[in-house]
N, C-alpha and C positions, 0 to 999 in steps of 0.2 A: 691171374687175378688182377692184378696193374700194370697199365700199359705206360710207358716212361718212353717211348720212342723218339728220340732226336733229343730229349732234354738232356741238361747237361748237369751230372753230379759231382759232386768233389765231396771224398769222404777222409779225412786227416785223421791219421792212425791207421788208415783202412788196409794194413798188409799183413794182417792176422787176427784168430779171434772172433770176437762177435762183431766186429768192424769190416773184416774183410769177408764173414756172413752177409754182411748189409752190403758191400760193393758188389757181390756177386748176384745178390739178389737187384739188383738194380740195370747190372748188365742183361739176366735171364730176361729183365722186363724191358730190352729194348735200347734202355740209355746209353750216353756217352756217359762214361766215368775218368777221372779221374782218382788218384791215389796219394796219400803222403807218410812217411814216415821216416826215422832219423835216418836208417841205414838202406843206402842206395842196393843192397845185394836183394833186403827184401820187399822194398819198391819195384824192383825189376820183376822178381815172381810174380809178385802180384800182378802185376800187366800181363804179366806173359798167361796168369791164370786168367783175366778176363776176356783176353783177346781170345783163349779157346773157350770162351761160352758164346761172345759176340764178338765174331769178326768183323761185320758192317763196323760196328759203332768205332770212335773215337775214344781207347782207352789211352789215359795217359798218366807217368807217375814224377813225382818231385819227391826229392829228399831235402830236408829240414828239421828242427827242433824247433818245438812251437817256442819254447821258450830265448830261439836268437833271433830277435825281430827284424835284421836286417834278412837271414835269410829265407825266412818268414815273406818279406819281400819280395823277395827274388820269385820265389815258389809262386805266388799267386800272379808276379807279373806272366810266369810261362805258364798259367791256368788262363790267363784273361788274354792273353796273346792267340794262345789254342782255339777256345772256347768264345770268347767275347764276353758274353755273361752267364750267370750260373743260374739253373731253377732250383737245386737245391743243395745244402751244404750239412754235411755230415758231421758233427765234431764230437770225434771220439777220442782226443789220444789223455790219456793217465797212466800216472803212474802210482805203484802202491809196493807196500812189504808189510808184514803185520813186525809189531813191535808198541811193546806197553811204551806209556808217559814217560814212564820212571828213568825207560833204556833210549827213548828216541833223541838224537841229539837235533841241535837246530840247525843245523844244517840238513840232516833229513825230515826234516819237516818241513822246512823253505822246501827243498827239493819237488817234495810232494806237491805244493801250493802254487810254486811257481810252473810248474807239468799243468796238474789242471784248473786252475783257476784263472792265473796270470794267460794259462797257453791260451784258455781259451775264449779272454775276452781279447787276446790280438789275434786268434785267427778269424772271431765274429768280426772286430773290425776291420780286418782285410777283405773280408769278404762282403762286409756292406755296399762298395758301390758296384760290384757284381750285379745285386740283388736290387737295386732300387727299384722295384716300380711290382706293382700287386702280380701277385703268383708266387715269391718267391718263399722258399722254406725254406729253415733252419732247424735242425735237428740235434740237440746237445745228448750223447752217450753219458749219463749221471751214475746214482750208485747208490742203494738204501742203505750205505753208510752216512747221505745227507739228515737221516730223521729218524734212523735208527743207529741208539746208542750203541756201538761193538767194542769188545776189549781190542786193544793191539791197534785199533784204528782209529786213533784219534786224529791223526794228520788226514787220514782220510773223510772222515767225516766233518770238516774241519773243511776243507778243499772246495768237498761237492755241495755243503750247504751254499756255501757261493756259489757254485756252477748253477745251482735252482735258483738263487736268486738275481743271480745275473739273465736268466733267461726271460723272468717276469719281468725284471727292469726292459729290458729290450725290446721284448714284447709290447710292450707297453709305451716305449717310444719309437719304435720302428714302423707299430700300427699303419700308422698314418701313409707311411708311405707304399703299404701292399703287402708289406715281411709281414711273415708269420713264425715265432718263437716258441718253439716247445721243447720238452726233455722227456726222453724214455728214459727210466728206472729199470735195467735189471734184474731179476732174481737170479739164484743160484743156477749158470749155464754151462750143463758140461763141457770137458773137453776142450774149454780154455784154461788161460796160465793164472788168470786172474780167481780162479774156481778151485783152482789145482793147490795154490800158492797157500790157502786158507783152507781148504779141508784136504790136507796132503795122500790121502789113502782113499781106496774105493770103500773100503768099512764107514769112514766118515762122511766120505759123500753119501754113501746110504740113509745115512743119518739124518742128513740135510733133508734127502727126497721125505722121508718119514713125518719133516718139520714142514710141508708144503701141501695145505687144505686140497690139493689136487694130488697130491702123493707122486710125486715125478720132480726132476729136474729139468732146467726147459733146455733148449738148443738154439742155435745160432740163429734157426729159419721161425723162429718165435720172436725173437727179436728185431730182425729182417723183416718180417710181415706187419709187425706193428710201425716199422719206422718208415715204410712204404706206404702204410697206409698213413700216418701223421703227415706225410710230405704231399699225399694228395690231394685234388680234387672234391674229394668225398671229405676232407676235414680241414675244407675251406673256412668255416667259422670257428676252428680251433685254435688258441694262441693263450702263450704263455702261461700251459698244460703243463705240469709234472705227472707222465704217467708210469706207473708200474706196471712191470709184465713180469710177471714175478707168480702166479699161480696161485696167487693169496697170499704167500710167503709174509708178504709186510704188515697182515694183518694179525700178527701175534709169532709165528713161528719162528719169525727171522733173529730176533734179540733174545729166544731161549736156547736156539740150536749154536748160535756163536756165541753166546756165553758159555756153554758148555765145553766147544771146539775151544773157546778160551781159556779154560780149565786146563784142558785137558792136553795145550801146547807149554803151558809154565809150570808140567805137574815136573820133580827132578829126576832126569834120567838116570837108568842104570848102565852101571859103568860095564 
């Protein structure tokens, strides 16, 4: 469906998940990718998983923490060393745990905010002079915890309502130079940690699917397909977009089904 041949991605977080759904998908279609995330063991899988989709291309991984901006640094100088410039930039990494108000201390909340808020207006800023000049996309991995109120997530929605608005900000000033700024919203996607972590059982995930106007949970290559298509050609007039891909989910279902999963995580166990 998208031809990405010889371009160059960098997807940050991209070595699990629905993050390393989207680098995969990017290599099927051609690209050079590159990869990032904290631990070099699973920076390395992931190359090694791209390189057996695309062996022409140029796969490459860095390990880093968005949040230490020296080596933050370091990571995008051997992206821009590799690559020269990027066409598009992926920026997925977050982090999360569910935990009420009452229990979350501040330092896990900082934790939260500084992953993906902080992370990820320095890895858009690293990546800006990559990108200068029209074609270039940027793509933010978000979360309907930014607009939809959930128990247990408050640091998270809290995070990502930044992460949407940091995106329109940029969008909005980067215009001018050719970037394009948008953010995919997820729904409930199996088969991640981030899915798993919040409706701990297959019964509750059932649950979820039951609370989603299409009646299904989506997958990796749901995700993948919309952030391929945001990053191309065909959604050249698109910028500073917060889109859902989520199956309707945010159009009612999502703030009854985890209220509920809410309920039903601080109901008191039996000993």
């Amino acid at each position: 469906m998208f031809d990405y041949q010889g371009k160059n991605v960098f997807v940050v977080g991209g070595t699990s998940g629905i993050n390393l759904g989207i680098a995969k998908a990017f290599a099927k279609a051609g690209a050079n990718v590159a990869v990032a995330s904290r631990r070099q063991e699973k920076v390395d899988a992931a190359v090694e998983a791209l390189r057996e989709i695309n062996g022409q291309g140029k796969m490459l991984g860095v390990a880093f923490d968005v949040r230490d901006l020296e080596a933050l640094k370091t990571g995008f100088k051997q992206i821009a060393d590799a690559y020269g410039q990027l066409d598009v930039l992926v920026s997925g990494a977050a982090g999360n745990f569910p935990a009420t108000a009452a229990e979350l201390s501040e330092n896990g909340f900082k934790s939260v905010m500084d992953i993906d808020l902080l992370g990820s207006f320095q890895v858009l800023k690293q990546a800006y002079p990559l990108m200068r000049r029209p074609g270039g996309a940027i793509v933010q991995i978000s979360a309907p915890q930014a607009y939809i109120a959930m128990p247990m997530q408050s640091h998270v929605s809290a995070a990502k309502a930044g992460v949407d608005m940091l995106t329109k900000s940029l969008a909005l000033e980067w215009g001018i130079e050719g970037i394009r700024v948008n953010s995919i919203v997820p729904g409930p996607i199996s088969g991640t940690e981030g899915f798993s972590r919040l409706a701990p059982s297959d019964a509750l995930q059932q649950a979820v699917a039951q609370s989603v106007p299409l009646k299904r949970n989506g997958s990796t290559d749901d995700i993948a397909n919309a952030v391929m298509f945001i990053a191309s050609e065909m959604a050249s007039y698109i910028t500073g977009t917060v889109l859902p891909v989520d199956g309707g989910w945010s159009l009612g279902g999502a703030s009854m089904a985890m209220s509920q999963l809410g309920k039903m995580a601080q109901q008191p166990k039996e000993n």
